[in-house]
MOPAC internal coordinates of N, CA, C and O (Angstrom, degrees):
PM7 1SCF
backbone

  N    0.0000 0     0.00 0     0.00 0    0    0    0
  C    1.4437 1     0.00 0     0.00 0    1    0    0
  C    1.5230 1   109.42 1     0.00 0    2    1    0
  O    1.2310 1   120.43 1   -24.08 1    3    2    1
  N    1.0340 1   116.78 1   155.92 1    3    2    1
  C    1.5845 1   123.88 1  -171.02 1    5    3    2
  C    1.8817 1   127.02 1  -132.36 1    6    5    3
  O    1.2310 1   124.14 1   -80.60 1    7    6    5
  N    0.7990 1   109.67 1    99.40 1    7    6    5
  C    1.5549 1   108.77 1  -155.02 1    9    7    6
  C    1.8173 1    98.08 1   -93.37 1   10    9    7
  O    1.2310 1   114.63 1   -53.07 1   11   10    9
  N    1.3047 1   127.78 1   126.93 1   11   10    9
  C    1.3330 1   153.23 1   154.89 1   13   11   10
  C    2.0628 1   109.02 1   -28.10 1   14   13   11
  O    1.2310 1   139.21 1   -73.80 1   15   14   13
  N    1.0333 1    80.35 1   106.20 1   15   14   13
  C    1.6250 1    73.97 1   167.70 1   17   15   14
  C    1.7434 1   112.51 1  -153.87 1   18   17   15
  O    1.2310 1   116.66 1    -7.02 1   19   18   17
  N    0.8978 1   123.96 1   172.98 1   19   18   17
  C    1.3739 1   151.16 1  -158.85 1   21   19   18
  C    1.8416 1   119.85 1  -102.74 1   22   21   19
  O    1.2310 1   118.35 1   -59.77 1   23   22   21
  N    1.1587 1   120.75 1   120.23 1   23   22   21
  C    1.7567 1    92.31 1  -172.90 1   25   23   22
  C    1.4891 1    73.94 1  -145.66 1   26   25   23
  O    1.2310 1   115.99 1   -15.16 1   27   26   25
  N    1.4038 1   125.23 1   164.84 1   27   26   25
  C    1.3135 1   143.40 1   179.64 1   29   27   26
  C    1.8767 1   110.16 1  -122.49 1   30   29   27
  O    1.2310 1   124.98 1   -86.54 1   31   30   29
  N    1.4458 1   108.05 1    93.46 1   31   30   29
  C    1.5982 1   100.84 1   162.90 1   33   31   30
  C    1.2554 1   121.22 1  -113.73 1   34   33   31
  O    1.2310 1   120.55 1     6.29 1   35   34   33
  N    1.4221 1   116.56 1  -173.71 1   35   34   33
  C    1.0634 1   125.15 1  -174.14 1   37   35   34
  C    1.7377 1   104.39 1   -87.23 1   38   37   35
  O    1.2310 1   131.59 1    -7.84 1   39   38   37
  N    1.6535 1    95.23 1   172.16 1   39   38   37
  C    1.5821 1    83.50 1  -167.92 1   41   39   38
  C    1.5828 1   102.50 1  -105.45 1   42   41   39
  O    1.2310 1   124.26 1  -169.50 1   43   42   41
  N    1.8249 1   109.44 1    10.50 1   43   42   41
  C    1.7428 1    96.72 1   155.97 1   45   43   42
  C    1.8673 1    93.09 1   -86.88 1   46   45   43
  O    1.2310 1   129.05 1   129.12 1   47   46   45
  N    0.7128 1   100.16 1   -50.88 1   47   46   45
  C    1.8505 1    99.10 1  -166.92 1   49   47   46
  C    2.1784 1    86.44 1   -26.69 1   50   49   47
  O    1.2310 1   135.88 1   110.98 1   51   50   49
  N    1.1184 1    86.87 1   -69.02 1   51   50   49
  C    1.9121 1   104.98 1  -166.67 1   53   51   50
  C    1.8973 1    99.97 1   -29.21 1   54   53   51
  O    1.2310 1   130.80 1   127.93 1   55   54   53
  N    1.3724 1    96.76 1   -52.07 1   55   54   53
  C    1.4324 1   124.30 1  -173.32 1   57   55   54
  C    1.5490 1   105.10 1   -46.80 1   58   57   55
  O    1.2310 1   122.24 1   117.62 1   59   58   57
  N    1.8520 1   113.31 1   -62.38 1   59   58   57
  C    1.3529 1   101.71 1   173.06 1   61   59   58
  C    1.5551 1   133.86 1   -81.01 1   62   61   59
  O    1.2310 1   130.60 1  -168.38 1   63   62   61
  N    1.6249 1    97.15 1    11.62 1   63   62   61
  C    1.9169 1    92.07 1  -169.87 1   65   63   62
  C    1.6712 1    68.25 1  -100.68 1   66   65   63
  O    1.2310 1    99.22 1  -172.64 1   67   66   65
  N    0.9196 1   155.02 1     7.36 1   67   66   65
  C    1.5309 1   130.07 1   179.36 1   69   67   66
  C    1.4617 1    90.17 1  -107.40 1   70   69   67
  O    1.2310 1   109.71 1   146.53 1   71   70   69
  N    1.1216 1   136.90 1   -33.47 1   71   70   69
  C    1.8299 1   136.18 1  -172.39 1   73   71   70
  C    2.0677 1    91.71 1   -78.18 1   74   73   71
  O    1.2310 1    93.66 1   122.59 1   75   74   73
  N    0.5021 1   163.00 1   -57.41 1   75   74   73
  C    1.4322 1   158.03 1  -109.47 1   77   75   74
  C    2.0981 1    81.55 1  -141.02 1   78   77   75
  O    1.2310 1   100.76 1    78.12 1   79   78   77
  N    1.0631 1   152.55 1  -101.88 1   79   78   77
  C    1.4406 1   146.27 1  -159.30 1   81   79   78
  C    1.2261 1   107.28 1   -64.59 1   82   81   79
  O    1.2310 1   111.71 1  -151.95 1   83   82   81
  N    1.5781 1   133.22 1    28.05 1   83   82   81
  C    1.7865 1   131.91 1   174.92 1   85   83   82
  C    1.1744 1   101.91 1     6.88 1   86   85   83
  O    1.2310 1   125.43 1    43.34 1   87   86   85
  N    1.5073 1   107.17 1  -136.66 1   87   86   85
  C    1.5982 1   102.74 1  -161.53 1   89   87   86
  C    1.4363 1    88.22 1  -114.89 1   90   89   87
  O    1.2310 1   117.48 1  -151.48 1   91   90   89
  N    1.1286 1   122.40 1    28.52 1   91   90   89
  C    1.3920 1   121.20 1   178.25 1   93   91   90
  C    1.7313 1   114.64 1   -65.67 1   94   93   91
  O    1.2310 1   123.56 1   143.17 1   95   94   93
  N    1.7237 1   110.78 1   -36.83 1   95   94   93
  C    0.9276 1   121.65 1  -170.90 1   97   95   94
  C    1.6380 1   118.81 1  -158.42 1   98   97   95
  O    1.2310 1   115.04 1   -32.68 1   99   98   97
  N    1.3127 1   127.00 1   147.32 1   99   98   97
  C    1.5190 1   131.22 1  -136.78 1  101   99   98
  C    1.7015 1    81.19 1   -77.18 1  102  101   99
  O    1.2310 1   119.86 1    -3.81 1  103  102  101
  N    1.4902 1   117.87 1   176.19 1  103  102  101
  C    1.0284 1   125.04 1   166.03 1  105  103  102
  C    1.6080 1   113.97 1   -74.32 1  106  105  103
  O    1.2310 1   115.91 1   113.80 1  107  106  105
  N    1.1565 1   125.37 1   -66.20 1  107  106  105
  C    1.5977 1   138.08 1   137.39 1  109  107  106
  C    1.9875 1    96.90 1    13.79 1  110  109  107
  O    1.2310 1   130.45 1   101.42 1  111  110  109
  N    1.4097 1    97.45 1   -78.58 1  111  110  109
  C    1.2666 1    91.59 1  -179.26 1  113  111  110
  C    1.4860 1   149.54 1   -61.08 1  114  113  111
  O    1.2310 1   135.45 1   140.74 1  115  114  113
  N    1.3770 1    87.71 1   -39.26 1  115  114  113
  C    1.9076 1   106.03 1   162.09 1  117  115  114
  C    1.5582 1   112.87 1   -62.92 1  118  117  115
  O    1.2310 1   129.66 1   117.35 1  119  118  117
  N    1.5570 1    98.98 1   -62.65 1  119  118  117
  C    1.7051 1    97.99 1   167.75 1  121  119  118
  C    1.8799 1   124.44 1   -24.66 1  122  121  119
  O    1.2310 1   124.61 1   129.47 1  123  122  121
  N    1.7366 1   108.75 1   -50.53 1  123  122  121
  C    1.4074 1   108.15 1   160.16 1  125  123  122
  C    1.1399 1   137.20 1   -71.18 1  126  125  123
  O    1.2310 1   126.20 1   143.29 1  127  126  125
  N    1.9760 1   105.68 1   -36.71 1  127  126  125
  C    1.6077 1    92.58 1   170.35 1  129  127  126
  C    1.7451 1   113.66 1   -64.08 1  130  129  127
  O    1.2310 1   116.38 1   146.28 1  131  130  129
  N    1.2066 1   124.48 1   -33.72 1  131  130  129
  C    1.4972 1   125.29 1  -175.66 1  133  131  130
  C    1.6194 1   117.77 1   -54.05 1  134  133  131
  O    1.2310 1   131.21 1   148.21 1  135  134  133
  N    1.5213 1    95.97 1   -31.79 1  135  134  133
  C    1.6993 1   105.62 1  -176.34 1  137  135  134
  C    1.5718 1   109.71 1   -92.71 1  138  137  135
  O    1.2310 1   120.40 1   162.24 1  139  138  137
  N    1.4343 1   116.85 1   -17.76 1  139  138  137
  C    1.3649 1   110.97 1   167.86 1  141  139  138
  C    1.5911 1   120.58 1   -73.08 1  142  141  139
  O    1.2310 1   127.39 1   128.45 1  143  142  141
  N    1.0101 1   103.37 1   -51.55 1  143  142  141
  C    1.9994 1   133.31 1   154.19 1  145  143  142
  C    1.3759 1    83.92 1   -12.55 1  146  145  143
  O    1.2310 1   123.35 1    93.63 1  147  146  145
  N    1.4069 1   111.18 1   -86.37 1  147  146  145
  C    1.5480 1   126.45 1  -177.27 1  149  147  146
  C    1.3114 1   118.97 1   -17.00 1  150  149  147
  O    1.2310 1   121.85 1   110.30 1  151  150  149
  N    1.7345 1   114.07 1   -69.70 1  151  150  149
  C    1.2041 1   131.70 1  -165.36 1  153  151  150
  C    1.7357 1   107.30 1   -74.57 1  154  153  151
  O    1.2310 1   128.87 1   141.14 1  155  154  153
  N    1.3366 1   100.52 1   -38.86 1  155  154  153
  C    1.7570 1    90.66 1   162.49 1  157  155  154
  C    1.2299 1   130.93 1   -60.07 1  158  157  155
  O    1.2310 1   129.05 1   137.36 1  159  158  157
  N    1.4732 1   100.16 1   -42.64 1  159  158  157
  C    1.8305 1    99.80 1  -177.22 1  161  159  158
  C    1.2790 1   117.77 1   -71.71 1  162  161  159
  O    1.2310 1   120.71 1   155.07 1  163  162  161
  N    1.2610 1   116.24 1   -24.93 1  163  162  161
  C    1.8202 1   132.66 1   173.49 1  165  163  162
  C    1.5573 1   102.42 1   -80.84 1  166  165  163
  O    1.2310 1    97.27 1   127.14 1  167  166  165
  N    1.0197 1   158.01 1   -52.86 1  167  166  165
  C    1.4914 1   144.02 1   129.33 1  169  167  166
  C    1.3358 1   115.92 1    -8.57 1  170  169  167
  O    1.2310 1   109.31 1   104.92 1  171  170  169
  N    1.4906 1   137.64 1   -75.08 1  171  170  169
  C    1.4756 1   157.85 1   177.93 1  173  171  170
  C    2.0299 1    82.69 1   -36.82 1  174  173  171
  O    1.2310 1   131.86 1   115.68 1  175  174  173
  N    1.2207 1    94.71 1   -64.32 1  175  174  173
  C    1.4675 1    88.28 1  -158.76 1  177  175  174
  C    1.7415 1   118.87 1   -63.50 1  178  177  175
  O    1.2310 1   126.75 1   161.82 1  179  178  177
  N    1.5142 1   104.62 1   -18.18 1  179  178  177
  C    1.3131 1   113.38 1  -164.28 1  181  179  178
  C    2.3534 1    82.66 1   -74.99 1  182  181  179
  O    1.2310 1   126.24 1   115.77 1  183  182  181
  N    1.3036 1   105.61 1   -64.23 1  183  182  181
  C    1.5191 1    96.60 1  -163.92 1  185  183  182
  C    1.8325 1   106.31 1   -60.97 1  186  185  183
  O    1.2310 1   125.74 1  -176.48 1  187  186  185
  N    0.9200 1   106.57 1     3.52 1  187  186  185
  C    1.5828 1    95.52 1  -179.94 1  189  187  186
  C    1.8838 1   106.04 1   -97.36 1  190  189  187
  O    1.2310 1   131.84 1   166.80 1  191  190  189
  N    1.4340 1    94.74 1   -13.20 1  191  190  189
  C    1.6414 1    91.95 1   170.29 1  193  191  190
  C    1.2145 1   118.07 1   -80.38 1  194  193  191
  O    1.2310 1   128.26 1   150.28 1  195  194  193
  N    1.3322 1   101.71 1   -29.72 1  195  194  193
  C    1.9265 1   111.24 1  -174.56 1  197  195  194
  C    1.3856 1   104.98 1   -83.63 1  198  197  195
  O    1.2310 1   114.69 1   148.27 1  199  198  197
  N    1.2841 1   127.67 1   -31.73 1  199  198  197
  C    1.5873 1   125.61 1   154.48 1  201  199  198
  C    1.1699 1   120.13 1   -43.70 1  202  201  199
  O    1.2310 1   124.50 1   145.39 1  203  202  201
  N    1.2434 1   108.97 1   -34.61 1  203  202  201
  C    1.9145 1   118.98 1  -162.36 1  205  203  202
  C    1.5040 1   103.60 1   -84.68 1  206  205  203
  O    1.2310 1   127.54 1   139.66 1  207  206  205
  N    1.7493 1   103.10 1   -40.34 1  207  206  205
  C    1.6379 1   112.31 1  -177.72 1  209  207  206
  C    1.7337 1   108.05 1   -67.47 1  210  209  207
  O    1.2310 1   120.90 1   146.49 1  211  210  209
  N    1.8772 1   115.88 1   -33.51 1  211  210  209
  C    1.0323 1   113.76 1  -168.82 1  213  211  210
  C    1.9048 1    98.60 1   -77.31 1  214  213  211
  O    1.2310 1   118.10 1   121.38 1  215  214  213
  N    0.9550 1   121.22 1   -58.62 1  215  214  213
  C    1.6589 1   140.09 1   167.89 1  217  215  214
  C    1.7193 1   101.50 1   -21.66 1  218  217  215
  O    1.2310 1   118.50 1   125.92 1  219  218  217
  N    1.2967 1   120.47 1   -54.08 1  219  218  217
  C    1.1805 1   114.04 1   175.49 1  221  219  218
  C    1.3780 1   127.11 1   -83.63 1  222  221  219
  O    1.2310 1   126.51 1   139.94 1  223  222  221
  N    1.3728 1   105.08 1   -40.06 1  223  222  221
  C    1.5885 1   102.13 1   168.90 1  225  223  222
  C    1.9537 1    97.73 1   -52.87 1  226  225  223
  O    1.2310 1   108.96 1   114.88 1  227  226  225
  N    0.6519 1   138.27 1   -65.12 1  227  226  225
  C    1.6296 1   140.87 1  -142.80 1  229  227  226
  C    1.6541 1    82.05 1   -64.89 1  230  229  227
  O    1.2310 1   114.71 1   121.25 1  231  230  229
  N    1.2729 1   127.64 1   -58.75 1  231  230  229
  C    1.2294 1   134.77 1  -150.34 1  233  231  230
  C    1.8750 1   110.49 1   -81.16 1  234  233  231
  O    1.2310 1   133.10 1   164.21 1  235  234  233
  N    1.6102 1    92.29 1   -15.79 1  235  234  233
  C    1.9781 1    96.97 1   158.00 1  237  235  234
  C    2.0178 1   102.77 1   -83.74 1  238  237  235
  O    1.2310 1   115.24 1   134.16 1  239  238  237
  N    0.9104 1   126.63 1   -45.84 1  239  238  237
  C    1.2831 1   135.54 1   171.61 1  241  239  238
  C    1.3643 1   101.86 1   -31.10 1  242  241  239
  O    1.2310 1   129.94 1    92.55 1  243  242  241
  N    1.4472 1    98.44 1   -87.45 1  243  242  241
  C    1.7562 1   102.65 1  -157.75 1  245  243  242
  C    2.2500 1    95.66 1   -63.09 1  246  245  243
  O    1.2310 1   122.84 1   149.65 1  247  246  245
  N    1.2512 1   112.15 1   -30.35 1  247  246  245
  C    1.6606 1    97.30 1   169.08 1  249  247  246
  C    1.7264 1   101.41 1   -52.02 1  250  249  247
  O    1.2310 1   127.11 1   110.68 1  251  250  249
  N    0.8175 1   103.92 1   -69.32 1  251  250  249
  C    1.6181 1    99.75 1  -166.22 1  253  251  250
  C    1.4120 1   116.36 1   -33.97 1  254  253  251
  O    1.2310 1   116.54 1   120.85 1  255  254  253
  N    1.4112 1   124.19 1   -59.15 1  255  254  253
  C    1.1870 1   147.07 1   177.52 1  257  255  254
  C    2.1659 1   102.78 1   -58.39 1  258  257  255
  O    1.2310 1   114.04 1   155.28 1  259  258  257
  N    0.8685 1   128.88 1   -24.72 1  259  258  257
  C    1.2829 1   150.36 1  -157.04 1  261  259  258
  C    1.9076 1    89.08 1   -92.34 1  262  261  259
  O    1.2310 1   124.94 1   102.25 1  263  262  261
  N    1.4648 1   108.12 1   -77.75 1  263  262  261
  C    1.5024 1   129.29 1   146.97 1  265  263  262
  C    1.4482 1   117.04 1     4.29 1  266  265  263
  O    1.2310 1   128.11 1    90.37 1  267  266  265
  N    1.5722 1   101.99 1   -89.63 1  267  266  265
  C    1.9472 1   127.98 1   162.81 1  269  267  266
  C    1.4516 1   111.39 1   -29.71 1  270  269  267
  O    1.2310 1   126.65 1   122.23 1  271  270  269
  N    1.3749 1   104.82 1   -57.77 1  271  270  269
  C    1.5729 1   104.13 1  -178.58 1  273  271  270
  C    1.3797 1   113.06 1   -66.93 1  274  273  271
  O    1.2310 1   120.68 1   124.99 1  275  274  273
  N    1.1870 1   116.30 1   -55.01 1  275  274  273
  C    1.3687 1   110.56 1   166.90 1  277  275  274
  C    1.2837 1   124.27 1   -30.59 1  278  277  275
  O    1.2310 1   116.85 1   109.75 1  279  278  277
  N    1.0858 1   123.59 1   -70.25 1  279  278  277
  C    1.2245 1   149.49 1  -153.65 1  281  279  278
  C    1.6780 1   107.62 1   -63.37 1  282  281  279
  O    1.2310 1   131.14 1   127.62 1  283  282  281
  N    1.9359 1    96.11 1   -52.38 1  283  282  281
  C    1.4646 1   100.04 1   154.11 1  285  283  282
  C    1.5867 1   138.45 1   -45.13 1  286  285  283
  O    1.2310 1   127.42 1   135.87 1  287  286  285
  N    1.5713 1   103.32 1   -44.13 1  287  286  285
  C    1.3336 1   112.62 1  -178.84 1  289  287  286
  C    1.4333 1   108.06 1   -53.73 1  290  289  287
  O    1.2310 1   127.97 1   119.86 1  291  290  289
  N    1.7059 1   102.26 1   -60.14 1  291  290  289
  C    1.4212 1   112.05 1  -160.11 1  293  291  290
  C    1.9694 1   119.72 1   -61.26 1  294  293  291
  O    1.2310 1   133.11 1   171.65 1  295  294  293
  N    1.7622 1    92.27 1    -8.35 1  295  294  293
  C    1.5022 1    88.07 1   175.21 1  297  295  294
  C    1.6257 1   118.76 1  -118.35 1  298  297  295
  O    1.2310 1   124.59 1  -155.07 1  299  298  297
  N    1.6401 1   108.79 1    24.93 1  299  298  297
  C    1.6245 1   124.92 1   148.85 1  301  299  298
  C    1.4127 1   128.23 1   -75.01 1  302  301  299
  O    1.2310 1   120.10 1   180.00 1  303  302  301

């Protein structure tokens, strides 16, 4: 469903959603694909941080443990 609303731009902003979506497609419409775009890549980006947080925690772990062994070896 699609609800009517109101947004206020400028008339270069106006200028490039009409240069870049020709008449291929309404303004209305580009305006959403651009803001969905948005919401994916800001999503995309949110799990690639928690990958990065999980990736490093694991990867201070096994250093540490990496460390131990060493450390073990070097005092046999």
């Amino acid at each position: 469903m699609k609800a009517k609303t109101s947004i206020t731009l400028s008339s270069e902003t106006l200028a490039r959603i009409d240069r870049v979506a020709g008449s291929e497609i309404s303004r209305s419409a580009f305006i959403e694909r651009v803001l969905n775009e948005y919401f994916r890549q800001k999503a995309r980006r949110h799990l690639h941080a928690r990958d990065l947080e999980r990736i490093n925690a694991a990867a201070d772990r096994l250093n540490h443990e990496a460390l131990d062994t060493l450390d073990y070896q070097a005092s046999e």
